[in-house]
C-alpha positions as CSV (number, residue, x, y, z in Angstrom):
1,X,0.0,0.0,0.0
2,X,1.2,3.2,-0.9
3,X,2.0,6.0,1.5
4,X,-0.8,7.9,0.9
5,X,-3.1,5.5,0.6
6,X,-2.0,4.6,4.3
7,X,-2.4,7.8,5.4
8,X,-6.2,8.0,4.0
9,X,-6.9,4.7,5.6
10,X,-5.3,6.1,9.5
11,X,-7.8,8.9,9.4
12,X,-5.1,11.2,8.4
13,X,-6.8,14.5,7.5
14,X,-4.0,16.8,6.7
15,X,-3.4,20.2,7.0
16,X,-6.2,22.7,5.8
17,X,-6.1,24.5,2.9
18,X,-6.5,27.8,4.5
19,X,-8.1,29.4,8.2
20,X,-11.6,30.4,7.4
21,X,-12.4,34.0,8.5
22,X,-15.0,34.3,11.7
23,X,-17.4,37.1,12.3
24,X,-16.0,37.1,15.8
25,X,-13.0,38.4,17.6
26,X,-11.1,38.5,20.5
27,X,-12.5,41.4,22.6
28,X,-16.4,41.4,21.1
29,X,-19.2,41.2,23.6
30,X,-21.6,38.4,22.3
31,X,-24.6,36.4,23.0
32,X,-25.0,32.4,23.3
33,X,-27.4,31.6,20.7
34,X,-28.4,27.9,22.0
35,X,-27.2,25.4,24.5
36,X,-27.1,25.2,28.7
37,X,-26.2,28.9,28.5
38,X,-28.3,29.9,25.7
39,X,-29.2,33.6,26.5
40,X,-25.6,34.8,28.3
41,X,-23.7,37.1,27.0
42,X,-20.2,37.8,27.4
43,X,-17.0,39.0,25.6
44,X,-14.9,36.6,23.4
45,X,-11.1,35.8,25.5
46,X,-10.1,33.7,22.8
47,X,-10.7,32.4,19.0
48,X,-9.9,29.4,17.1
49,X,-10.2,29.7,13.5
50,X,-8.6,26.2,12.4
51,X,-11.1,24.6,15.0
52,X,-14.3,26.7,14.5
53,X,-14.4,27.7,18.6
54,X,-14.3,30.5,20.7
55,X,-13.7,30.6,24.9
56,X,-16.2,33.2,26.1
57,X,-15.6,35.4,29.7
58,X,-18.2,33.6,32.1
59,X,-19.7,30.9,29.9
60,X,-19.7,27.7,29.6
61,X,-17.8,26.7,32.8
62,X,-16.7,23.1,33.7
63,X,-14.9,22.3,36.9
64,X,-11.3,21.5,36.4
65,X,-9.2,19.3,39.4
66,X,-5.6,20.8,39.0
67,X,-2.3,20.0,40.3
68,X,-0.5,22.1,43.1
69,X,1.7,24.7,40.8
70,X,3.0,28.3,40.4
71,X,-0.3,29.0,38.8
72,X,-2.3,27.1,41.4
73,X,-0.6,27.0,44.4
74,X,-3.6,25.7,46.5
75,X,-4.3,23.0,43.6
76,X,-8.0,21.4,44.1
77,X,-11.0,22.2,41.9
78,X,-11.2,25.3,39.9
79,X,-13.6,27.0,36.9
80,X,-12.6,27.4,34.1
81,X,-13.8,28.2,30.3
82,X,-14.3,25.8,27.9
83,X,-14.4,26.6,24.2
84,X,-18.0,26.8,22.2
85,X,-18.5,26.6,18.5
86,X,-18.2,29.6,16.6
87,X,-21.6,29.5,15.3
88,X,-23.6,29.1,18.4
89,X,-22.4,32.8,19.0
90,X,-23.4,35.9,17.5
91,X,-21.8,39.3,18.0
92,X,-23.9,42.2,19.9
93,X,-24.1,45.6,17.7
94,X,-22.4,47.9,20.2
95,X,-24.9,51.0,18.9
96,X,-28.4,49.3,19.7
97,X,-27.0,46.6,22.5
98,X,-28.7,44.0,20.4
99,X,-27.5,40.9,18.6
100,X,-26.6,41.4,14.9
101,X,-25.2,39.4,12.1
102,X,-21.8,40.7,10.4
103,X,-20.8,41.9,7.2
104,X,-17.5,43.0,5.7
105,X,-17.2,45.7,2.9
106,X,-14.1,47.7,1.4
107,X,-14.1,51.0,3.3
108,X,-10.7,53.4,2.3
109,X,-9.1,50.0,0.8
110,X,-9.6,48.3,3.7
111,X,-11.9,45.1,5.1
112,X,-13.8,46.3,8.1
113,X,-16.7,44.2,9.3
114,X,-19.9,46.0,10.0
115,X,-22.9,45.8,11.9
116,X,-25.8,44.9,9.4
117,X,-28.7,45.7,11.7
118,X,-27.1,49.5,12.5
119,X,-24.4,49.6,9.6
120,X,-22.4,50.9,12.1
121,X,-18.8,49.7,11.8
122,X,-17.6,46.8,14.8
């Protein structure tokens, strides 16, 4: 069997072709759309695009048991984030305080991303 053909057959998915864009980034305010927190809102601490998730301040938390260590030093059980897919979130239009969807448009030869309810760019 040929290399490839071994790889195929090992689940071997390779790397991506390219990082899709989001509508969110790090540092938006947004609202849970569905799920055990479905209504929340909260701003975006981290993104990732190959994966398609996003960790959100204040949702979604799971109790962790950690190790004694210079970033724990009491160790035990402690709260933490865990990622949530992308498209269960949906970015708050800063203007109205309400949810929106996102576009992007050319504005002085730059992408920007705007809100579509208000226009108003995020």
């Amino acid at each position: 069997m040929s290399n490839q053909k071994a790889q195929v057959a090992a689940g071997f998915q390779g790397r991506p072709r390219f990082v899709p864009k989001l509508h969110i980034k790090r540092g938006d305010t947004v609202k849970v759309l569905s799920g055990d927190d479905k209504g929340k809102t909260g701003r975006v601490v981290r993104v990732f695009p190959k994966k398609g998730l996003a960790i959100v301040e204040g949702v979604a938390l799971i109790k962790k048991r950690v190790r004694k260590s210079q970033r724990y030093p009491q160790g035990g059980v402690v709260e933490v984030e865990r990622p949530i897919p992308v498209s269960k979130l949906q970015v708050i239009d800063p203007s109205t305080g309400k949810p929106t969807r996102v576009g992007r448009r050319l504005e002085n030869g730059r992408w920007v991303r705007y809100a579509k309810k208000s226009g108003k760019v995020l």
